[in-house]
VOFI-546239 format. One record per atom (N, C-alpha, C): y, x, z. Coordinates in steps of 0.1 Angstrom, whole numbers, padded with zeros to 4 digits, always signed. Layout:
% VOFI-546239
YXZ/...
//
This chain:
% VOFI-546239
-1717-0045+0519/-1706-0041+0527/-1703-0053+0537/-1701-0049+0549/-1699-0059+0565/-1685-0058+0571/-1679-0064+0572/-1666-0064+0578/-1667-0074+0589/-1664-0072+0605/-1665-0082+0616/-1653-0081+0624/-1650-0093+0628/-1636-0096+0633/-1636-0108+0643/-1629-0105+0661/-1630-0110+0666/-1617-0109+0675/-1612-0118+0681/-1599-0124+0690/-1602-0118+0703/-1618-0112+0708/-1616-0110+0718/-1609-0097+0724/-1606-0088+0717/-1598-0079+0720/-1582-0082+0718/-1577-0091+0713/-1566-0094+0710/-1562-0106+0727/-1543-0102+0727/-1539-0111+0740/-1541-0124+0738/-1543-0133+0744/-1547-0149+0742/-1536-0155+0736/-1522-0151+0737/-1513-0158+0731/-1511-0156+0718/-1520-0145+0713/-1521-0138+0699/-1531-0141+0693/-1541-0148+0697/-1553-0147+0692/-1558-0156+0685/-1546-0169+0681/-1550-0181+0669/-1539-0168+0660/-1526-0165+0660/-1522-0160+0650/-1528-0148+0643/-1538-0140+0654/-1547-0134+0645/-1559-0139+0635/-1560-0152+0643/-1576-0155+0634/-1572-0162+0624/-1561-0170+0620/-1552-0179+0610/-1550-0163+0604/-1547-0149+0602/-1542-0141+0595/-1554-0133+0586/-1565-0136+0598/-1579-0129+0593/-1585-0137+0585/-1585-0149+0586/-1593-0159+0576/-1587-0162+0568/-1572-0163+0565/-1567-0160+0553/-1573-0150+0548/-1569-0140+0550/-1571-0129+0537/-1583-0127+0539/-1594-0131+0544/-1608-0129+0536/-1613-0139+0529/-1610-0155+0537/-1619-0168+0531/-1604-0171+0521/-1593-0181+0525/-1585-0189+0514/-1577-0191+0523/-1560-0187+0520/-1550-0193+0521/-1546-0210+0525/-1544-0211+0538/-1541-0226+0539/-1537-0227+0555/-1528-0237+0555/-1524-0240+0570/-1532-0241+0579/-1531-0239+0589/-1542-0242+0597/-1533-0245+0618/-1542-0251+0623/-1541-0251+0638/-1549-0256+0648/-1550-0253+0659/-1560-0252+0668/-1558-0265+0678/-1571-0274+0673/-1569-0289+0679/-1577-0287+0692/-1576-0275+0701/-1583-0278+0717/-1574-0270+0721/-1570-0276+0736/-1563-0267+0744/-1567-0258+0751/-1583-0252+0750/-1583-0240+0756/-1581-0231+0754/-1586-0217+0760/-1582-0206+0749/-1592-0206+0736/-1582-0196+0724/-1587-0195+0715/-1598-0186+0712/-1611-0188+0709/-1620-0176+0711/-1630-0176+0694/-1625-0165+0689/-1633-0167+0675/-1640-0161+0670/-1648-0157+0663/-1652-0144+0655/-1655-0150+0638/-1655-0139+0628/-1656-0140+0617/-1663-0125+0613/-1672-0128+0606/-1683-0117+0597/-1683-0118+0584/-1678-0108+0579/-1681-0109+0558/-1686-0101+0554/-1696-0103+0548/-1706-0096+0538/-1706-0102+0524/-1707-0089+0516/-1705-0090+0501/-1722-0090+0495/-1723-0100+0486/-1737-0101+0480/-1733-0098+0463/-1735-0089+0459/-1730-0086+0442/-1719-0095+0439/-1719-0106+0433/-1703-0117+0428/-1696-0126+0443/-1709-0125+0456/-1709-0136+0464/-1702-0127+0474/-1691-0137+0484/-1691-0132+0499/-1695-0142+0504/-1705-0135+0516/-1706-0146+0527/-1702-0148+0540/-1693-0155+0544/-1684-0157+0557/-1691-0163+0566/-1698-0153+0580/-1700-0164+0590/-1688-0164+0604/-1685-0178+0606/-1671-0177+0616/-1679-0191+0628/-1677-0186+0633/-1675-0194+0649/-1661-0193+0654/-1660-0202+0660/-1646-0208+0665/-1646-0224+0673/-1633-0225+0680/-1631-0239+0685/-1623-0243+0677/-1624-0260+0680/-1617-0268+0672/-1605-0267+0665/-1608-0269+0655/-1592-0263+0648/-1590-0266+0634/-1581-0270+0627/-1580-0278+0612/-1572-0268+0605/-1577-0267+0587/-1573-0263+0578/-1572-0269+0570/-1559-0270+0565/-1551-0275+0554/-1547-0271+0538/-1553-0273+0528/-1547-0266+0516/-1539-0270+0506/-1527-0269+0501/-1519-0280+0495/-1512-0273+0483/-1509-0278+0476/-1503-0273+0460/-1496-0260+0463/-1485-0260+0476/-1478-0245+0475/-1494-0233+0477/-1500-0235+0484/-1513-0227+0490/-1517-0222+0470/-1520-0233+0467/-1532-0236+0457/-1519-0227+0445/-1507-0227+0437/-1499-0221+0433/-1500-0205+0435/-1500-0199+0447/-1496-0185+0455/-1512-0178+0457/-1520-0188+0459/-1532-0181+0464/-1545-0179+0456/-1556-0173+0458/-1562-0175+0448/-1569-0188+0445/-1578-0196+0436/-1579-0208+0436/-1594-0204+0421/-1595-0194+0419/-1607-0192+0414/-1619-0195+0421/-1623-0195+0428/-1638-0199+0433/-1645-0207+0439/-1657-0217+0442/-1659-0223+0450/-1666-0219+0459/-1661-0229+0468/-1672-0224+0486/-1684-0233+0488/-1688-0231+0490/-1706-0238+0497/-1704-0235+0514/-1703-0246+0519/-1703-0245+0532/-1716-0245+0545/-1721-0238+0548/-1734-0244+0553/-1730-0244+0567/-1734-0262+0579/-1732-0262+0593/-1742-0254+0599/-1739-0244+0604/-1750-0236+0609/-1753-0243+0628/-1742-0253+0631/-1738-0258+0648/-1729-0263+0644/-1728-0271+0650/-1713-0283+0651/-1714-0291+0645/-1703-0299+0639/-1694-0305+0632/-1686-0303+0623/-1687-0305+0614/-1670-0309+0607/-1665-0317+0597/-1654-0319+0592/-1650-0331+0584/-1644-0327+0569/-1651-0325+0561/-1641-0322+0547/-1639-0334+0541/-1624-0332+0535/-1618-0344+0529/-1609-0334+0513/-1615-0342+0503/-1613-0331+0490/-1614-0341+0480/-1607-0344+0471/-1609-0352+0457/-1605-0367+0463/-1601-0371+0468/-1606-0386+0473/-1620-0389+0483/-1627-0384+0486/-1635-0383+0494/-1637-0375+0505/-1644-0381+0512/-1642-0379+0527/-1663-0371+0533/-1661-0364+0537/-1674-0361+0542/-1677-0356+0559/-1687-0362+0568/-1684-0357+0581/-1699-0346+0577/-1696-0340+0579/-1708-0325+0580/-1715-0319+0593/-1728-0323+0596/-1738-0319+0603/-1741-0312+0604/-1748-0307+0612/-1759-0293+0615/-1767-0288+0604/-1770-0283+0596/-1777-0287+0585/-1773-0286+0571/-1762-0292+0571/-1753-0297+0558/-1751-0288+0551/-1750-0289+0540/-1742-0282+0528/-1728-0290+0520/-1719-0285+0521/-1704-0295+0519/-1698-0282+0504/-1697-0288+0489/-1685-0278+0483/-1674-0282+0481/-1667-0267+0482/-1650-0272+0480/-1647-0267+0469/-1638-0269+0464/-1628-0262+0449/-1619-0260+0454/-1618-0244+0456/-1601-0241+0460/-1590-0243+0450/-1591-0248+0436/-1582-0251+0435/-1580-0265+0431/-1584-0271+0446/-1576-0284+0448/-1572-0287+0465/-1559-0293+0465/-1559-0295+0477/-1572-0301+0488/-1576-0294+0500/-1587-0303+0510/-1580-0302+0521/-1587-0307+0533/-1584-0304+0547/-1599-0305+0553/-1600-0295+0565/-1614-0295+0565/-1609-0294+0583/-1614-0299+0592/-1615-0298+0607/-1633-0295+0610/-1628-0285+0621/-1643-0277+0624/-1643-0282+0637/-1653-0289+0645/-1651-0288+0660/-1658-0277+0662/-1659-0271+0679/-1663-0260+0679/-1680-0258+0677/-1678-0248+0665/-1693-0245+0658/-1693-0232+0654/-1706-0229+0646/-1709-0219+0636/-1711-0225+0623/-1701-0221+0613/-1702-0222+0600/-1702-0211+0586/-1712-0214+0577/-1713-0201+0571/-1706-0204+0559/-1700-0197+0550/-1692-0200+0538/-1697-0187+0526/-1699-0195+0516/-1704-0185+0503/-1693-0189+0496/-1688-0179+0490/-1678-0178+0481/-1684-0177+0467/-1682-0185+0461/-1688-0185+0445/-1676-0179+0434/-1677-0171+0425/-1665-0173+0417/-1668-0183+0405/-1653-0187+0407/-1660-0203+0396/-1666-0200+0379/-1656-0187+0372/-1668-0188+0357/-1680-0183+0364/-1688-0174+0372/-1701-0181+0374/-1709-0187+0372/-1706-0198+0384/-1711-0213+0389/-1711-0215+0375/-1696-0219+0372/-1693-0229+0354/-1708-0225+0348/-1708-0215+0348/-1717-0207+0331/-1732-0216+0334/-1736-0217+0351/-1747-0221+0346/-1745-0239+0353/-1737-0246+0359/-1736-0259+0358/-1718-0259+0357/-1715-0269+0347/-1701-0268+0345/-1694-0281+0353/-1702-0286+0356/-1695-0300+0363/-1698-0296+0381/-1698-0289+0387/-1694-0285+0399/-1682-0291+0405/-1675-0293+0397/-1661-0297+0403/-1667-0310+0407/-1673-0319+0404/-1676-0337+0406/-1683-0334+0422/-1688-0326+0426/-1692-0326+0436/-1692-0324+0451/-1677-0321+0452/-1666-0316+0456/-1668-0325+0473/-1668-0322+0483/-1666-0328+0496/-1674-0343+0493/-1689-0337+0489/-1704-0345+0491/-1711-0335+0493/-1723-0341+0507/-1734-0336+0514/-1744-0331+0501/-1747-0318+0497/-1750-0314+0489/-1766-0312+0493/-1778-0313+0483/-1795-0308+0489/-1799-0316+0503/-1792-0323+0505/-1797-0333+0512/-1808-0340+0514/-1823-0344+0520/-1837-0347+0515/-1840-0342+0501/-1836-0329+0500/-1842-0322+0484/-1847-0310+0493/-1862-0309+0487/-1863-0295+0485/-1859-0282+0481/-1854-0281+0472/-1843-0271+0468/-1829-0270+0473/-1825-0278+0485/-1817-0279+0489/-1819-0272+0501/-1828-0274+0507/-1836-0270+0521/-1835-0252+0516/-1843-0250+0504/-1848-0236+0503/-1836-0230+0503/-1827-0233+0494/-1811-0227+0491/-1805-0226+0507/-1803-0231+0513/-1799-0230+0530/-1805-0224+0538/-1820-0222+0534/-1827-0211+0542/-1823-0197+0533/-1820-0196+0519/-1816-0187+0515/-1800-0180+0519/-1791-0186+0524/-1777-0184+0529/-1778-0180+0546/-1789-0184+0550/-1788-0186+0562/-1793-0166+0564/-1805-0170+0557/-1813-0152+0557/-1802-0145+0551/-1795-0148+0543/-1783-0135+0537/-1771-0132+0545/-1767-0146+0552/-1761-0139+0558/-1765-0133+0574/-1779-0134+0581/-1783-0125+0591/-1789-0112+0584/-1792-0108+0573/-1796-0095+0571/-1784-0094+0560/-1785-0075+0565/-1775-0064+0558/-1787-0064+0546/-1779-0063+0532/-1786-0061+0522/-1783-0045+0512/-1770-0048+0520/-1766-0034+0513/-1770-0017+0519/-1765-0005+0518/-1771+0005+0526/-1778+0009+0513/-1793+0012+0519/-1803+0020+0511/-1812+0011+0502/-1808-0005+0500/-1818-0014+0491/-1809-0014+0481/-1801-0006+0475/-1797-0003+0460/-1792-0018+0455/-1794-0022+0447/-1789-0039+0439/-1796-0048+0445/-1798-0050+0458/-1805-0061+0461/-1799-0069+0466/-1785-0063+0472/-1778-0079+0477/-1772-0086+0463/-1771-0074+0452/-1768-0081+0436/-1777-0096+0430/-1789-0086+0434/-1798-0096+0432/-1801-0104+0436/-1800-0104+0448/-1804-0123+0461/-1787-0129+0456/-1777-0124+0454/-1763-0134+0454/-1767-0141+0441/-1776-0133+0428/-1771-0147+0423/-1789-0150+0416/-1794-0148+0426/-1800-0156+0430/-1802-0173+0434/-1789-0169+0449/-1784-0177+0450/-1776-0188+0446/-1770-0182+0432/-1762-0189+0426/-1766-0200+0414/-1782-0190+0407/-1791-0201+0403/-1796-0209+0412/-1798-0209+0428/-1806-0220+0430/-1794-0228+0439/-1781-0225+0439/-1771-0234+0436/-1769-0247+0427/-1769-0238+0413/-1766-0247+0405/-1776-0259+0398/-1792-0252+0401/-1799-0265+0403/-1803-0273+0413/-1795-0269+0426/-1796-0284+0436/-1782-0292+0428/-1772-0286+0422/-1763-0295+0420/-1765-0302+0407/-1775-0298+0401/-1779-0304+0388/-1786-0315+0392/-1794-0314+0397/-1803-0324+0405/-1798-0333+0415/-1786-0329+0422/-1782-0337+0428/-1769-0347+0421/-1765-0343+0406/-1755-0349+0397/-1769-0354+0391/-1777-0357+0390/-1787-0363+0382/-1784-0365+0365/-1791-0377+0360/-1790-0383+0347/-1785-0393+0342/-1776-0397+0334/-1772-0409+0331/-1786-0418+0329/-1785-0434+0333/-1801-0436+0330/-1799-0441+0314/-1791-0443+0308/-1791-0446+0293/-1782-0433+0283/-1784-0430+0277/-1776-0421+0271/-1778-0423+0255/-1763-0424+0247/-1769-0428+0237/-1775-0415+0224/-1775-0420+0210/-1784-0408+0205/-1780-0399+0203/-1765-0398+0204/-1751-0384+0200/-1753-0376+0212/-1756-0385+0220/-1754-0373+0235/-1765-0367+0237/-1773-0379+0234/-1789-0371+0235/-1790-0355+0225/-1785-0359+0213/-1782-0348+0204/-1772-0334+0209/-1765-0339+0213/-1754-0330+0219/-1764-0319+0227/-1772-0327+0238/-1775-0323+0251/-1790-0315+0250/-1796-0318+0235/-1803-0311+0231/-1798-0298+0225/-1786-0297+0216/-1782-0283+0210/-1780-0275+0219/-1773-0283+0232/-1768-0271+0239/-1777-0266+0249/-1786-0273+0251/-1797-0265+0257/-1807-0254+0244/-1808-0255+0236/-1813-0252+0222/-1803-0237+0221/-1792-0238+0222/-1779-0226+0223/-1783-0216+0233/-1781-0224+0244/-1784-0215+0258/-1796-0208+0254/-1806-0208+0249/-1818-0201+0249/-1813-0196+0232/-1807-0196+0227/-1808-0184+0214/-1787-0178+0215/-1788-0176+0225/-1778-0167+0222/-1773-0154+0218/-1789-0149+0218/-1791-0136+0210/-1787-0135+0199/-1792-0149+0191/-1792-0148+0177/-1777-0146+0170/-1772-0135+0165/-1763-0134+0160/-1758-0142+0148/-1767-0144+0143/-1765-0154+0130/-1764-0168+0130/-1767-0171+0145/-1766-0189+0147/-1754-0196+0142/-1761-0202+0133/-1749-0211+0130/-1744-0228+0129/-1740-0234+0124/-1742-0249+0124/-1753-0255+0116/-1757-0248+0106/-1771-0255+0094/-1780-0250+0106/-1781-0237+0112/-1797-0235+0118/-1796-0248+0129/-1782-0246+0137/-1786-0253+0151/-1792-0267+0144/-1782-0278+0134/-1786-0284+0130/-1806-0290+0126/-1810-0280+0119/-1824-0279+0116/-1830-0278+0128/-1828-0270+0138/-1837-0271+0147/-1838-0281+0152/-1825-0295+0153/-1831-0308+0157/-1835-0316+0149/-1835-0309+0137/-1839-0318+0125/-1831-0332+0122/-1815-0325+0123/-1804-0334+0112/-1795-0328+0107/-1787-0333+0106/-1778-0329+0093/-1764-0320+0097/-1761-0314+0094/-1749-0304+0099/-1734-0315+0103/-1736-0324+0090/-1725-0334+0096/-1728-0341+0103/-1738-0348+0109/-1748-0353+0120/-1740-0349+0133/-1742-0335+0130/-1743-0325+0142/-1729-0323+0146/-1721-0322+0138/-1710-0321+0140/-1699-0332+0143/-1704-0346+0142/-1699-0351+0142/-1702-0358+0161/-1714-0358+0163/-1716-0357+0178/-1711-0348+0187/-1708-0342+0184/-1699-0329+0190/-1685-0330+0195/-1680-0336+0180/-1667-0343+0179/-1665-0357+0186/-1673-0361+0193/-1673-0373+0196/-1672-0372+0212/-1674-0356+0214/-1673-0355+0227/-1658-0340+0230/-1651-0338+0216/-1641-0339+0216/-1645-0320+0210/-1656-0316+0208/-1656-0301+0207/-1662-0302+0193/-1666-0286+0192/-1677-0286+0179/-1688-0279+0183/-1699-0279+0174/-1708-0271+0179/-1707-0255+0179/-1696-0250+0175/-1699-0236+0170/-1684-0232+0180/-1678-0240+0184/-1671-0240+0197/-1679-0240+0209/-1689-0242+0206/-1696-0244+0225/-1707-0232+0223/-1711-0229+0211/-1715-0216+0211/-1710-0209+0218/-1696-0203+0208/-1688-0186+0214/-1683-0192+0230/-1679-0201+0234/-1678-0204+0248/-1689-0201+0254/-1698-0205+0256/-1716-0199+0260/-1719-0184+0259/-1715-0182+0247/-1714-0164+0244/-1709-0155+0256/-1694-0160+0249/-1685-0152+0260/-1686-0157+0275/-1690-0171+0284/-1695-0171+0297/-1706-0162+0302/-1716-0160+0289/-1727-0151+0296/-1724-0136+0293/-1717-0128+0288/-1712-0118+0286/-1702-0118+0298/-1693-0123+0301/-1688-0123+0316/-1697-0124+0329/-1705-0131+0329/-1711-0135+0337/-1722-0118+0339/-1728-0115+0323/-1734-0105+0327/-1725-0090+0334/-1715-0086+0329/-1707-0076+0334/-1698-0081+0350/-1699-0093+0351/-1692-0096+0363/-1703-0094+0375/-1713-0099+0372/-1727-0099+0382/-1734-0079+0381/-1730-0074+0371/-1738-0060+0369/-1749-0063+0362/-1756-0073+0354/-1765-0071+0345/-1765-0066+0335/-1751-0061+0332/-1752-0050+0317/-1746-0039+0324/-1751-0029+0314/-1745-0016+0316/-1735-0012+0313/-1730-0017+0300/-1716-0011+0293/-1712-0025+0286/-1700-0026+0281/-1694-0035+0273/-1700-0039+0258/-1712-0026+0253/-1711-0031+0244/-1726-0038+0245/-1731-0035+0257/-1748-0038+0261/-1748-0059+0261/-1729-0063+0271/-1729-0078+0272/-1730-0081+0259/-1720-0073+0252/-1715-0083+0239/-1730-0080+0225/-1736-0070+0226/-1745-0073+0214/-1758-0085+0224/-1762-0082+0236/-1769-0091+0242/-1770-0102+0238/-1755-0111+0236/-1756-0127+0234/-1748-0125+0219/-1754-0121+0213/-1749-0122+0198/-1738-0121+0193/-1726-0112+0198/-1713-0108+0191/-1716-0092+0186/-1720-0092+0172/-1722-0078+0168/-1708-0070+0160/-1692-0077+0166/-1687-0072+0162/-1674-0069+0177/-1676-0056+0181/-1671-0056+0193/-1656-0053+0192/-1649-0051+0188/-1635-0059+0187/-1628-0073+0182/-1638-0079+0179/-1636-0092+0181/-1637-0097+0194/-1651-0092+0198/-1657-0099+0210/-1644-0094+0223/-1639-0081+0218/-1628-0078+0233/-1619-0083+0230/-1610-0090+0219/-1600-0098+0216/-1601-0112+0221/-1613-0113+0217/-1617-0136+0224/-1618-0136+0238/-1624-0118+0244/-1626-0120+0258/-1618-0119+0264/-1604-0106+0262/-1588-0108+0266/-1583-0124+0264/-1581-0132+0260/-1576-0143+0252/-1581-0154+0266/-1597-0152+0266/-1600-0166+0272/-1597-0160+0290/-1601-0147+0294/-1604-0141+0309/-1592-0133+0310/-1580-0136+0301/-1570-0124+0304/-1569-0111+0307/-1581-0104+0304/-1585-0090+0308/-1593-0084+0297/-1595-0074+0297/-1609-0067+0286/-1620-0067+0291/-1633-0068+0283/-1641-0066+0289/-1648-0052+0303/-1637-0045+0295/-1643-0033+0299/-1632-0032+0312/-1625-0038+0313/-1611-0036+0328/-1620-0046+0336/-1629-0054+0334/-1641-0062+0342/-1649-0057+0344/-1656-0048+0342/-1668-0042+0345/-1661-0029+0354/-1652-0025+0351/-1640-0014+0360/-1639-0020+0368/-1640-0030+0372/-1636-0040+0384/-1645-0040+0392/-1657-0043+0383/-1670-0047+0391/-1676-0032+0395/-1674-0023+0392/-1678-0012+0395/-1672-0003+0402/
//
């Protein structure tokens, strides 16, 4: 789906209060105002990729503001990926400061205050919803208003992938395929930001442990019966070993399980990879499905099945 919007039909003396009213209610709630005195001339395009929208907006110079009342009232689930498609601009988010190039990739967390000034350019914006992103890199937030894929290859490919999604219509007669390229996209998101969050260069042997189970988890979440002796055995130590490294990073193992569970069971009915509610939940190993819609109300505030009503 395409939705396009431009000030040029609107009177000039109307035509920042229209584009401040349109980019609210499609991109994010936040102050904004027009730092050149000519007239204002803008346009904004949004296209839906399965979980993803992507915003391309041209405009002159002009600043947006986001602040606790914004972040309170508005929505503040998702992050943006910014790509400079022309221009300039400045985001300032977390304590840091970023000037953004031609080129660039900048992410925000809408739910923290930023201020971002655009000189007059083209900039594209992907809306990520944040359990998403989380399910497959959870530390996204650290990355917040830093030049993202920067001399990375995967950085490069991911921007030529935003760039092509948002100049072609995916939707129409190609069936799930803008489903498919958004999270696409959203895997090769979250390994430029893996890559670009690197590795500790020492880590000691709890974490090392840790960091093996939960990669070890991620790939058997099928298994219904996982428990703390298997996860344990499969790194070959001890259940209190295992548990106690866990605890040392303030969780347990069989806590980062059902969290993992239920991310990818959201993640699958939120994206359209399952069919029905009961297709997410036996997938990643909950073979008792009123449990599984009790933990998933609890942690997503909703049922499974009012999420896939959503998504559908």
């Amino acid at each position: 789906m395409e939705s396009t919007y431009s000030t040029a039909s609107i009177e000039p003396s109307q035509r920042f209060a229209y584009w401040q009213e349109v980019v609210c209610r499609h991109c994010i709630p936040a102050a904004s105002v027009p730092l050149s005195g000519n007239q204002f001339d803008g346009s904004l395009r949004v296209r839906t990729l399965g979980t993803l929208i992507i915003s391309e907006l041209i405009a002159p110079q002009h600043r947006w503001q986001r602040d606790g009342a914004h972040i309170r009232t508005g929505p503040n689930d998702s992050f943006w990926v910014g790509l400079m498609m022309k221009g300039e601009g400045r985001l300032a988010q977390s304590g840091r400061t970023v000037v953004q190039r031609e080129g660039d990739m900048v992410l925000y967390d809408a739910a923290r205050p930023f201020e971002f000034e655009l000189a007059a350019g083209t900039i594209c914006i992907v809306e990520v919803p944040r359990k998403v992103l989380d399910f497959r890199f959870p530390l996204a937030d650290t990355l917040t208003a830093t030049c993202i894929g920067a001399d990375m290859p995967i950085g490069h490919l991911l921007a030529q992938m935003i760039r092509e999604s948002a100049a072609r219509d995916l939707s129409g007669n190609q069936g799930s395929s803008g489903s498919l390229v958004g999270s696409a996209i959203v895997d090769m998101l979250a390994a430029t930001l893996e890559i670009q969050a690197g590795r500790p260069a020492h880590v000691s042997a709890h974490e090392a442990l840790v960091e093996r189970t939960k990669a070890y988890i991620d790939r058997h979440l099928d298994v219904a019966s996982l428990d703390v002796e298997q996860l344990a055995a499969a790194q070959s130590v001890s259940s209190r070993t295992l548990t106690r490294a866990f605890a040392q990073q303030g969780s347990t193992p069989m806590s980062w399980l059902w969290r993992r569970r239920l991310e990818a069971s959201y993640c699958a009915l939120k994206e359209g990879h399952a069919r029905n509610v009961t297709e997410a939940a036996l997938r990643f190993g909950f073979s008792d499905l009123s449990h599984f819609s009790r933990a998933f109300r609890k942690v997503y505030g909703m049922s499974p099945l009012t999420l896939k009503k959503l998504r559908s």
